[in-house]
C-alpha positions in Angstrom: 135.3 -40.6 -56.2 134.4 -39.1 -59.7 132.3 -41.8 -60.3 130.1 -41.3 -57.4 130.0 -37.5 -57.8 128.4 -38.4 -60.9 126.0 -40.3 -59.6 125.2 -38.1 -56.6 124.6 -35.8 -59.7 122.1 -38.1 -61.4 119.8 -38.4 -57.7 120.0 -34.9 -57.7 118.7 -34.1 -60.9 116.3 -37.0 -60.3 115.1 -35.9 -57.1 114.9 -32.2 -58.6 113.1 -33.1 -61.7 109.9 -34.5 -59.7 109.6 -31.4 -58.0 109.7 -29.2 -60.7 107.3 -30.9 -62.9 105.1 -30.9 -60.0 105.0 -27.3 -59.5 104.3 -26.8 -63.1 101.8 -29.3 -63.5 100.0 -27.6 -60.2 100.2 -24.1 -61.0 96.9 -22.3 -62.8 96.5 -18.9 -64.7 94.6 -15.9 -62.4 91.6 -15.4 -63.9 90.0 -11.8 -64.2 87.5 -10.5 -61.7 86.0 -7.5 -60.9 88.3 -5.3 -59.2 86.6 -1.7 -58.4 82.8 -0.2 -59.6 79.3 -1.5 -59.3 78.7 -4.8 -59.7 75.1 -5.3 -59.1 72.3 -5.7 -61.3 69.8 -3.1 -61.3 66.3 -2.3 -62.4 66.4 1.3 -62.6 68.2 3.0 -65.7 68.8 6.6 -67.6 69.3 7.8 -70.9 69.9 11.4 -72.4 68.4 10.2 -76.0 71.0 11.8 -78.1 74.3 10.6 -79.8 77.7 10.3 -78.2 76.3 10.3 -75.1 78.7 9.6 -71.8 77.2 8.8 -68.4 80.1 8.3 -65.5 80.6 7.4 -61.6 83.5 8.2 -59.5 84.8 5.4 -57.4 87.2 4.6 -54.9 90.2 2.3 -55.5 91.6 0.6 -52.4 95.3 -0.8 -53.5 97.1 -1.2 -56.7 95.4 -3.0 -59.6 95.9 -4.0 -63.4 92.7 -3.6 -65.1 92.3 -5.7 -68.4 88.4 -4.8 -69.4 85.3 -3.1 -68.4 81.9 -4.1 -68.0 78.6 -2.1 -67.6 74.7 -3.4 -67.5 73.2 -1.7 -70.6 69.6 -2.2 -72.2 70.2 -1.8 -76.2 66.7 -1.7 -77.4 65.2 -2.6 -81.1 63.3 -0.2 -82.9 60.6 -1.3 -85.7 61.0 2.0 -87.3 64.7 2.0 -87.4 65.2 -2.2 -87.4 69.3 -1.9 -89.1 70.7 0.9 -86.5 74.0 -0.8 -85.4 74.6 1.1 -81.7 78.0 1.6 -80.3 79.6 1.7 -76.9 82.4 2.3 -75.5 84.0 2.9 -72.2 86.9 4.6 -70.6 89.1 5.4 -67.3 89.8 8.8 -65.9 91.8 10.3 -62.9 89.4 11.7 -60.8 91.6 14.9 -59.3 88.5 15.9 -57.3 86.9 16.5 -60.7 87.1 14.2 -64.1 90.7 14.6 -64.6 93.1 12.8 -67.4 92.2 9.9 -69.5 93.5 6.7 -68.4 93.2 4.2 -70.8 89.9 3.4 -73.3 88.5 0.2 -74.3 88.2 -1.0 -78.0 84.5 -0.3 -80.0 81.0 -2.8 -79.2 78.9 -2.9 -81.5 75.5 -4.6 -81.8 72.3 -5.1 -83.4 69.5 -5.9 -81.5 66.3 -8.4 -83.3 62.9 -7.4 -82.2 61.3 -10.3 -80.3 64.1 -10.7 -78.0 64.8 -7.8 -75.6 65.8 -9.8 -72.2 68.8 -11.1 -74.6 70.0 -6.9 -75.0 69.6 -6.3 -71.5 72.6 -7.2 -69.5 76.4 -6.5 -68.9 78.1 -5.7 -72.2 82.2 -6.3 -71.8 85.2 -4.8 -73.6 88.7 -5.2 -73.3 91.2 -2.1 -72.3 93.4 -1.6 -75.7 95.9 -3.0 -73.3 96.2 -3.5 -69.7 96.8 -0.5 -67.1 98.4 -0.9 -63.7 96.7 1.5 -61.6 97.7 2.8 -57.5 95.1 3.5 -54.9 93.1 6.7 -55.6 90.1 7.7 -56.8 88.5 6.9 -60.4 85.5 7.9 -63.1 84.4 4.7 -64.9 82.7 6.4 -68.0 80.7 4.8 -71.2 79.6 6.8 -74.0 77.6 5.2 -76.7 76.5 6.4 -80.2 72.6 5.5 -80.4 69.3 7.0 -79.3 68.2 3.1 -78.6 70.5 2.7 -75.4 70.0 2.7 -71.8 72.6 2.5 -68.9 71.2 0.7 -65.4 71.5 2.9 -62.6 70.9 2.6 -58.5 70.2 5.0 -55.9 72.5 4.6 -53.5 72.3 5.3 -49.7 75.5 7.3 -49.9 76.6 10.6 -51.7 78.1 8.8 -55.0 79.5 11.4 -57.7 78.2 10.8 -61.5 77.9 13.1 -64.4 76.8 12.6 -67.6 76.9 14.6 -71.3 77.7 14.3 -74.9 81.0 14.4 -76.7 81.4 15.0 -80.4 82.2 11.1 -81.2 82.8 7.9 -80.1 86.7 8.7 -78.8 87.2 9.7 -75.6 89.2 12.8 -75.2 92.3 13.3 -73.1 90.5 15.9 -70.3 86.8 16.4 -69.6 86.1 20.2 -70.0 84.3 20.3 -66.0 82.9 22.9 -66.6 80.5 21.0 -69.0 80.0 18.4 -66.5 76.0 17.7 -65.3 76.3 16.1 -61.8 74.4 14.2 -59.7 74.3 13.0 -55.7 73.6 10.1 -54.2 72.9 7.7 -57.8 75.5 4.8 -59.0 75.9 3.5 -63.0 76.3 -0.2 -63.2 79.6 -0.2 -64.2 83.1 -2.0 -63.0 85.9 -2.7 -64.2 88.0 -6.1 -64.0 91.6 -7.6 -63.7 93.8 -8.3 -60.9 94.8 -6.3 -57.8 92.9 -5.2 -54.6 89.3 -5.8 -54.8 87.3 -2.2 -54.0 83.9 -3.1 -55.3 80.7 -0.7 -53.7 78.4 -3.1 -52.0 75.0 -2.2 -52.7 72.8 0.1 -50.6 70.7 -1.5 -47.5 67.5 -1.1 -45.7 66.7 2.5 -45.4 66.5 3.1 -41.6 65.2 7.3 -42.1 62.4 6.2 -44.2 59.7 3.7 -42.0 58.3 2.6 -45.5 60.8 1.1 -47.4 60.6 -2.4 -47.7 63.1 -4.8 -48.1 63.5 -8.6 -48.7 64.9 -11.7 -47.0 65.4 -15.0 -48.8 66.4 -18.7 -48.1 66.5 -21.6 -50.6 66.0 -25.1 -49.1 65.8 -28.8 -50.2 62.8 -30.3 -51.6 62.4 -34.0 -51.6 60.5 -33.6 -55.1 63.4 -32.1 -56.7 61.6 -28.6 -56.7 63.8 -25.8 -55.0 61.8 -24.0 -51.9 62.2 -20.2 -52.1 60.9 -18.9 -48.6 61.4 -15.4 -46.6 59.6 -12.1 -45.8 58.7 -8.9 -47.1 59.2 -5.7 -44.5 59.1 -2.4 -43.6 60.2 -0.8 -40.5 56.8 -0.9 -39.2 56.3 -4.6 -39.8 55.6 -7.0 -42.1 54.5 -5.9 -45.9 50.5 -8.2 -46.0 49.4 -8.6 -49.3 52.5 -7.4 -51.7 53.3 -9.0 -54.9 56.3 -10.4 -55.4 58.0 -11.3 -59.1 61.2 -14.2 -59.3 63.5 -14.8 -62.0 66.6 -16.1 -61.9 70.0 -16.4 -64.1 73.0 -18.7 -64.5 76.2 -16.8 -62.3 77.8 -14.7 -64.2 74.8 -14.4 -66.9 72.8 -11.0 -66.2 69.8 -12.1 -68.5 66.9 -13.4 -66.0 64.3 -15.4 -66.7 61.1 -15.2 -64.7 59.7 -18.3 -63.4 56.7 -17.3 -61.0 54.7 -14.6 -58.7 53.1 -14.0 -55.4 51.5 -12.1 -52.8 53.2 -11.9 -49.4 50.8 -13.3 -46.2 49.7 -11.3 -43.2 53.0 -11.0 -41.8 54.5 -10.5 -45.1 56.0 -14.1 -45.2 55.9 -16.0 -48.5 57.0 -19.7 -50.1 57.1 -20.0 -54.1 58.6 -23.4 -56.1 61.6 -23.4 -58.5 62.7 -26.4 -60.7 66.6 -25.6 -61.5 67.1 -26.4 -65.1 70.5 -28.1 -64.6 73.5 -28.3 -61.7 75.0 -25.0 -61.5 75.5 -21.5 -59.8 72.1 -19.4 -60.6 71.6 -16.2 -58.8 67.8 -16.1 -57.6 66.0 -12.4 -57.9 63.0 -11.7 -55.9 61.5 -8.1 -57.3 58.7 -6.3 -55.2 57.4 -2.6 -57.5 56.5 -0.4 -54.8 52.6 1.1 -54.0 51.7 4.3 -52.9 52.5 3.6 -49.3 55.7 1.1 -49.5 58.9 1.9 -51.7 60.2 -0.8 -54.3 63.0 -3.0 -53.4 64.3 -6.3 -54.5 66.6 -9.0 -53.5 69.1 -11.4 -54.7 70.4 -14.9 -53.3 73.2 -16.9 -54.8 72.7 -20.6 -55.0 74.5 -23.7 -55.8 72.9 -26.6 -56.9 74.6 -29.8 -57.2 74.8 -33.9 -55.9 76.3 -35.1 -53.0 77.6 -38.4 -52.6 75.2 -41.2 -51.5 72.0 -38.6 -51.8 69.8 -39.0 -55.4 68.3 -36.2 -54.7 69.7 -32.4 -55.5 71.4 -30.4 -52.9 70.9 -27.1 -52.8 73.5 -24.4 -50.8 72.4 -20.3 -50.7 74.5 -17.4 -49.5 73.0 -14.7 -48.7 75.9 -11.5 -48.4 76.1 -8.0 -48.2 79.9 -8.9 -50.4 80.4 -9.8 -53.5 79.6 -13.7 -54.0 81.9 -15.6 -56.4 83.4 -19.5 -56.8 81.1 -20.9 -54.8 80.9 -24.6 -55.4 80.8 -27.6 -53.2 83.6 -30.7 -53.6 81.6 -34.0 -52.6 84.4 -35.9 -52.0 86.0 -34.1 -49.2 82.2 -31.9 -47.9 83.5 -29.0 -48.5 81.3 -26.0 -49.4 83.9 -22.8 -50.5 83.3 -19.3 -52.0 85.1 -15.6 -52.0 83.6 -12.5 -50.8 84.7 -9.2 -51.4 83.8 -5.7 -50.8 84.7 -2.2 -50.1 87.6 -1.7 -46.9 86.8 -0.2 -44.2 83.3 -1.6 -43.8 81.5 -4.4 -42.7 80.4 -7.7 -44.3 77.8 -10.5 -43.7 77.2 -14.2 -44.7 74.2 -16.0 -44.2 74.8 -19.8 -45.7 72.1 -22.2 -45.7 73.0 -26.0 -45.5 70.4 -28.7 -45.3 70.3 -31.0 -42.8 70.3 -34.3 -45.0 74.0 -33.4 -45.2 74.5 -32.5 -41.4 72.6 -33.7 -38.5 74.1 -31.8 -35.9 75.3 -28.0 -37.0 77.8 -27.9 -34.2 79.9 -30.3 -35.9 80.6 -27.6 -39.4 83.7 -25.8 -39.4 83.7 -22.6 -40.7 87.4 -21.0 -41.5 88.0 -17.6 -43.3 91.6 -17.3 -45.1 92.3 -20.6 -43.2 91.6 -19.7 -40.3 88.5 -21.0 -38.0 85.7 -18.8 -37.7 82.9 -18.1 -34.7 79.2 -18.1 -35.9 76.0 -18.5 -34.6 73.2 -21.0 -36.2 69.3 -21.1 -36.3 66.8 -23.4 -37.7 64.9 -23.3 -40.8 62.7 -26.3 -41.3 65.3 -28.6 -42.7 68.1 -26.1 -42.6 71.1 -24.7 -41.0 71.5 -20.9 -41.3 75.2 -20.2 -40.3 75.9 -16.7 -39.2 79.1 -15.0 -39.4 80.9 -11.5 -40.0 84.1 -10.1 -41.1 85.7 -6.7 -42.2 85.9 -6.3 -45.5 88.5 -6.8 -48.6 88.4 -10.0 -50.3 88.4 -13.4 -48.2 88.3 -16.8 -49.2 85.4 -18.7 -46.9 85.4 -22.8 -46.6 82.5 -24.9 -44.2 84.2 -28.2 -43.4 80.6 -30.4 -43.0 82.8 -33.5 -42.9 84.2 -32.5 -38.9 88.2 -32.1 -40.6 90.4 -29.7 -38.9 91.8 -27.4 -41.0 94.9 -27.0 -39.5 96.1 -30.4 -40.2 94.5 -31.4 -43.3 95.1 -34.7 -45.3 97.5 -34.1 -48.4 96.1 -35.4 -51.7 98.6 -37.0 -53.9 98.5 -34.7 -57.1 97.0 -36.5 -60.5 100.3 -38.2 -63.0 102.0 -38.4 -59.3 102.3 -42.2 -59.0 104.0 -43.2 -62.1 106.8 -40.5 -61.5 107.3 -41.9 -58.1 107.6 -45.8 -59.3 109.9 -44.7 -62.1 112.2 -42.6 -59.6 112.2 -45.7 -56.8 113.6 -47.6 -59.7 116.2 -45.4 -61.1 117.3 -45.0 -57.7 117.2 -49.0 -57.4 119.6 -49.7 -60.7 122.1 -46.4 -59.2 121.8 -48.4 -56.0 123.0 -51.4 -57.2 125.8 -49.8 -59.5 127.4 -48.6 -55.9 127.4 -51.7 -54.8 128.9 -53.8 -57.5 131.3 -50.5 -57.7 132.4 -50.7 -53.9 132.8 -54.8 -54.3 135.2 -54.6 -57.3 137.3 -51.7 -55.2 
């Protein structure tokens, strides 16, 4: 009896030993993402001009959160008469008790040198770690960076809301424990391209829309399609309320996702009906983020517009395949796995409001759209589709938070989907099957003897 409790043990540990390895081997580090602030890019920006000076925005945060670093757009410019300034930022989190309240935590000291020659390369999101990580509860927050230099610029939006910002000096690069408000400068209805990152409940401001009270600001749609050449087909329109924008000229660039330094590749001037079609050759498979940029004239406000897009190789095709999403959320992790056709990203945005996808799928990978299932958090989703020369447009909305959004193009059914058979799996099985064979055996020859 001892001797099979003994080896009862030895299938146990056997059969529990698999398992645990398993779940090890499967498991992956959370990575850091932007949790609460602006995320955009923008082309507007501010600076005071003197040194130690603090720009901030108040923001809202929707659930509990560890924040790790902080990130804010910032143009650090070169100077030929002053080519060795070093400039310094920094940035902090405050309480926001219906003014700047108590400091929350700082982040360490940038520092950097910009080269004359160069300036796209000092022009984009600077990051810097918290001098250690801060759990914080849903409230309200100031995200605030002050830097040291006369040569910096912070990126700033208008938004369509009343958004709470201030800006000053302090006497040096440490951020004190209170904000005197009484020294505060603030301003309505303006947001600083600034966010901060980590893990918790994702509470980042989408950016502003259409202006419906003004009939002349324009705005932008875009699409990206397949081209048989290998080229990338940009197409959409340029509007106002009153109809389409004739004649307007509109610049691209584009960037790697997450890089914030564009690089223009072409221009154009919007048709009659303020409908336009410009080329792009991808330099390599990837996630870019496509910008289209219209300045403004004296009858039509300025706007611009930004699509992601993937760009990868399906199975079978030699040509590229090109996916876009166009969202009012927060785009990230979208990629598409070729050997199951499945095209996946996460959205996010503020709670309480409303969100929007518009994905584009080519019709070399599906013939009939009717067949794509769309699923948000696993589960199926209703959309509409419409036709764009040799593209889907898919259609759907959701409230907002953060989601994770899957297009099954290969007609599966989530619900009952085909387990894959992790990597390392098979040898562990063959070596458990014979383990099991030899203790096997051992019972046997055991029972005959007794």
């Amino acid at each position: 009896m001892a001797k099979r409790l003994v080896v009862f043990g030895i299938l146990a540990l056997l059969f529990a030993s698999p398992i645990a390895l398993l779940s090890v081997g499967l498991g992956s580090a959370q990575n850091s993402y932007p949790i609460f602030g602006y995320t955009q890019h923008t082309y507007g920006g501010t600076s005071i001009g003197g040194d130690y000076s603090y720009y901030g925005t108040s923001f809202t945060l929707n659930g509990d959160a560890t924040i790790t670093s902080i990130s804010c757009e910032l143009a650090i410019r070169y100077s030929p008469s002053r080519p060795d300034v070093i400039s310094h930022y920094r940035y902090a989190i405050y309480r926001d008790n219906g003014a700047t309240g108590e400091l929350v935590a700082q982040t360490e000291i940038g520092s950097e040198k910009p080269e004359d020659g160069n300036p796209l390369a000092y022009d984009k999101l600077w990051t810097l770690n918290l001098l250690s990580p801060v759990t914080l509860h849903a409230g309200n927050y100031w995200l605030i960076t002050v830097d040291d230099s006369q040569l910096m610029e912070i990126h700033t939006e208008q938004a369509t809301q009343a958004q709470r910002g201030i800006w000053g000096n302090f006497g040096s690069m440490d951020f004190p424990a209170n904000l005197d408000t009484g020294n505060l400068a603030p301003f309505n209805n303006a947001v600083y391209a600034i966010y901060a990152s980590g893990q918790g409940t994702v509470s980042t401001l989408n950016p502003p829309g259409p202006d419906a009270s003004n009939p002349n600001a324009a705005f932008i749609t875009l699409v990206c399609t397949n081209d048989a050449t290998g080229k990338v087909q940009i197409t959409g329109s340029m509007n106002a309320y009153s109809g389409g924008i004739a004649q307007g000229t509109i610049e691209f660039a584009y960037r790697d996702s997450p890089n914030f330094t564009y690089q223009p590749f072409t221009q154009t001037a919007t048709a009659s009906d303020g409908s336009f079609a410009v080329d792009w050759i991808p330099p390599a498979e990837g996630n870019y983020v496509i910008n289209a940029t219209y300045w403004g004239n004296q009858l039509y406000t300025a706007t611009f517009k930004e699509l992601n897009v993937l760009v990868t190789q399906a199975t079978g095709n030699d040509n590229q395949t090109v996916f876009s999403v166009d969202s009012n959320s927060t785009v990230t992790n979208l990629a598409f796995n070729s050997d199951n056709d499945e095209l996946s990203f996460s959205v996010a945005g503020e709670t309480g409001t409303a969100g929007y996808v518009d994905v584009c799928i080519g019709k070399n990978l599906v013939e009939n759209a009717s067949a794509i299932h769309a699923f948000i958090d696993g589960k199926e989703a209703a959309y509409t589709v419409s036709e764009m020369g040799n593209s889907w447009i898919f259609h759907f909305t959701y409230h907002h938070s953060s989601h994770s959004i899957k297009f099954d193009l290969a007609n599966k059914s989530e619900d009952s989907p085909v387990p894959e058979m992790p990597q390392g799996t098979m040898p562990l099985i063959v070596t458990v099957l014979a383990v099991i064979a030899i203790v096997v055996a051992v019972l046997v020859v055991t029972q005959k003897k007794h």
